[in-house]
N, C-alpha and C positions, 0 to 999 in steps of 0.2 A: 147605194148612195155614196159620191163623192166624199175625199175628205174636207173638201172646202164644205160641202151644204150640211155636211155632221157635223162640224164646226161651228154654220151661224144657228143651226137649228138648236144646238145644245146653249152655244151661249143666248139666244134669246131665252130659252125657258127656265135658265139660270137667271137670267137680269129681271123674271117676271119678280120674281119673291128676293134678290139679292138689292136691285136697286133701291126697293121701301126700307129694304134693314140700313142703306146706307144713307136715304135721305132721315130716317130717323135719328141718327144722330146730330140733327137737328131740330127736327119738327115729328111732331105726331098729329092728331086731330084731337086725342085727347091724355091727359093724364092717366099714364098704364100704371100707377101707384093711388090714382083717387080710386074709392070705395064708393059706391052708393047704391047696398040692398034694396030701394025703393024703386030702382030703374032697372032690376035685373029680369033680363031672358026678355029684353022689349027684338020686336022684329027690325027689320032693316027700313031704316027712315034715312031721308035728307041729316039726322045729326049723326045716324051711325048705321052708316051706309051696312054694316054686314049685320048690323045688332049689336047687342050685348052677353055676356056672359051670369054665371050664377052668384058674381058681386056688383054685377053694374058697372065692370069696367068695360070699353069702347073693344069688342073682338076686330075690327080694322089696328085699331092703335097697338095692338098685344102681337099681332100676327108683323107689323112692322119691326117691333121692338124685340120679339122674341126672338126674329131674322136675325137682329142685330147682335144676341147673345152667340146665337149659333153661328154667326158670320168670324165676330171676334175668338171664339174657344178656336174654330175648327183653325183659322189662320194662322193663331200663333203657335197650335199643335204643330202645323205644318212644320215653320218656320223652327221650329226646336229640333225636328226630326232630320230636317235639312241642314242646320247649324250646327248638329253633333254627328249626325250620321254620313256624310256627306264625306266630311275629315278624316275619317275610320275608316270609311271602306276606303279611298284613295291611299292612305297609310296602311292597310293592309296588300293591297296590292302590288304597292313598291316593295314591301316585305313577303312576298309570294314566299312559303315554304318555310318560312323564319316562324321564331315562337312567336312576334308580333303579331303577327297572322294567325295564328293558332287560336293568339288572348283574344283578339277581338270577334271571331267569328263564332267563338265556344260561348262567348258574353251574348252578343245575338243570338244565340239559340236558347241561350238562362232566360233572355227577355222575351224570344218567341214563346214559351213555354207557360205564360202569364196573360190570356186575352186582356184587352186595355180594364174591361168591365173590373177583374179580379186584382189588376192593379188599381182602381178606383177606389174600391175597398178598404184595400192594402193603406193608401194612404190617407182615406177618410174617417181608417179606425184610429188613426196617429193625430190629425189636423181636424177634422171634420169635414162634414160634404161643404163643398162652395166649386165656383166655377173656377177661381185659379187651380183648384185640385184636379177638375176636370180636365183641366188645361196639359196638367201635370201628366196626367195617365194616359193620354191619348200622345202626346207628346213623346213620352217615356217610350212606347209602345210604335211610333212611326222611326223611333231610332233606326233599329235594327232591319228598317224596311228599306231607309235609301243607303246604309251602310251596307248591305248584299249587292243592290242595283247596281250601284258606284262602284263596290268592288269587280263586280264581274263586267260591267263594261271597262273597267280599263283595264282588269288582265286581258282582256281582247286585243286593246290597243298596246299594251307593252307589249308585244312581237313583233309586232309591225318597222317599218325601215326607218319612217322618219322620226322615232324615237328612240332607234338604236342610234343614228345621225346625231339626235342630240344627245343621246351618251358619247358618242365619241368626240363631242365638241368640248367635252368636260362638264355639264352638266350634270346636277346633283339629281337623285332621284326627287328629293321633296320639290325644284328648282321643274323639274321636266313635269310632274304631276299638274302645279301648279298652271305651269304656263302654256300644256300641250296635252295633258291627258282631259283635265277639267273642262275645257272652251270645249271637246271634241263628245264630252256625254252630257253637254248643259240641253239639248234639246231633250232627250231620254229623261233627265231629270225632271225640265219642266210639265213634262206630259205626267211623271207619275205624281209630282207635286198638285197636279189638276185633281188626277185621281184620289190621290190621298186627302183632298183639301172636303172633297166629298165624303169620302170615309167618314171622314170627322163630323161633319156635320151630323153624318147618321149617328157616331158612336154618340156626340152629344148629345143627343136628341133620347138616346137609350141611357145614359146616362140619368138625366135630367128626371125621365119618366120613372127609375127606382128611387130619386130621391140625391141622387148624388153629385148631381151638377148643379146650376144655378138655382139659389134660394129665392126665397119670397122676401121683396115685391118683385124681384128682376125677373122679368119673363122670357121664358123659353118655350119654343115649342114642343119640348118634351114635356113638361111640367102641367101645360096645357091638353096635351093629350091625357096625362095622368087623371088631371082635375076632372076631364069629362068623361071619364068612365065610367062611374055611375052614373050619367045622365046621358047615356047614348040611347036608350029607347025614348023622353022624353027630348032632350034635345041635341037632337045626332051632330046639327050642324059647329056645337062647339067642339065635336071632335077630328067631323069632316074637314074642315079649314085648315087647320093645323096638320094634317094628317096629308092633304093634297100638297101642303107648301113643303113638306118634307120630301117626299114623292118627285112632284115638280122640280127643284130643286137640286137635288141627289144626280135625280137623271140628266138634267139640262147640263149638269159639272162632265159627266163620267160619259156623255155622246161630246162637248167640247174636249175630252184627253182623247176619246178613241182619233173625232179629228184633227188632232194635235196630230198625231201620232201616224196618221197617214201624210200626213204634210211634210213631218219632218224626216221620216223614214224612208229612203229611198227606193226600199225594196217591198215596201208595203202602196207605193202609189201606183197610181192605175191610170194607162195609158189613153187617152182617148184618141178616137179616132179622127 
């Protein structure tokens, strides 16, 4: 498969479960915070199209909103990861072989050394579970992931001529990173940013399900799958649902980075005839 049709193929099945999490920040069909035991485990009708769950809340309304938790952790996780890590590895690279370079890549590996899960812990035993914490650990943890990336695509590129060109025009290392190494690994970034953005959703989603990420009433589709596990012989589909938008979801992100990633890469495209 091309990288264009791994492209629309992945972001469609990303936009099946990601565009509800984002029209819910608007609307739902119904209140994923109202209660009503007297309406629970009804089947799927004209008022709730998938059914209900084992409190009567709306499972359409929950699987929207839970999107929407998972949408928010996994984004701003990203966004942390890229915002500190991104800095560090470009500053290490301009400092190839210096202790700068040494501090930050010995640091990356104290934090490889921590899956997000056990930093989750780490800081739920200090703050408690909540999803900023969530937020925190997956975060914490995508650090170290674009500060390697970044550094090793631009020690590539510092050899190269037209960055020695603009060391000899007088140009500062921080001045050259900026304006000539960065612009030249922002596609490389964007692709593992796609991939990472999916990471997260799953780490949320695992999160969520011990108990560590978004509390009650905020729904998650971790939390969700948690709830239906003891009623997966009785009613499989509260956990099916939640369990396919994960799925769904994951995959749709991680086939749109692979077609990133043949788009953007020169040496990965494929010639047709």
């Amino acid at each position: 498969m091309s990288g264009r049709r791994t492209l629309i193929l992945g972001a469609g099945l990303a936009a099946l479960f990601l565009v509800p999490a984002l029209v819910s920040l608007v609307w739902t069909p119904h209140d994923v915070a109202a209660i009503s035991v007297g309406d629970k485990f009804l089947p799927p009708s004209a008022a709730h199209p998938l059914g209900t769950d084992h409190l009567g809340r709306d499972l359409l309304s929950m699987l929207m909103a839970g999107g929407r938790t998972s949408l928010a952790v996994a984004l701003v996780a990203v966004g942390i990861g890229v915002a500190a890590g991104v800095p560090l590895g470009l500053l290490a690279a301009a400092a190839r072989g210096r202790l700068i370079d040494e501090i930050v890549m010995r640091g990356n590996d104290l934090v490889f050394a921590f899956p997000s899960l056990v930093i989750a812990i780490l800081i739920t035993a200090v703050w408690g579970p909540s999803a900023v914490n969530a937020i925190l650990a997956i975060g914490i943890f995508n650090i170290p992931v674009f500060a390697r990336m970044s550094r090793g695509a631009a020690l590539s590129l510092w050899t190269l001529d037209f960055i020695r060109a603009a060391q000899v025009c007088g140009k500062g290392r921080a001045r050259i990173s900026a304006e000539h190494i960065l612009p030249n690994i922002l596609n490389l970034l964007i692709v593992q940013a796609t991939i990472q953005f999916s990471l997260g959703i799953l780490a949320e989603a695992a999160l969520s399900y011990v108990g560590l990420g978004a509390q009650p009433p905020t729904p998650s589709w971790g939390r969700m799958l948690a709830e239906a596990q003891t009623l997966i012989y009785t009613q499989p589909m509260l956990a099916v649902l939640p369990g396919i938008a994960i799925v769904v979801t994951v995959l749709g992100l991680n086939l749109t980075g692979e077609g990133l990633r043949d788009l953007t890469d020169p040496r990965l495209r494929r010639v047709l005839p």
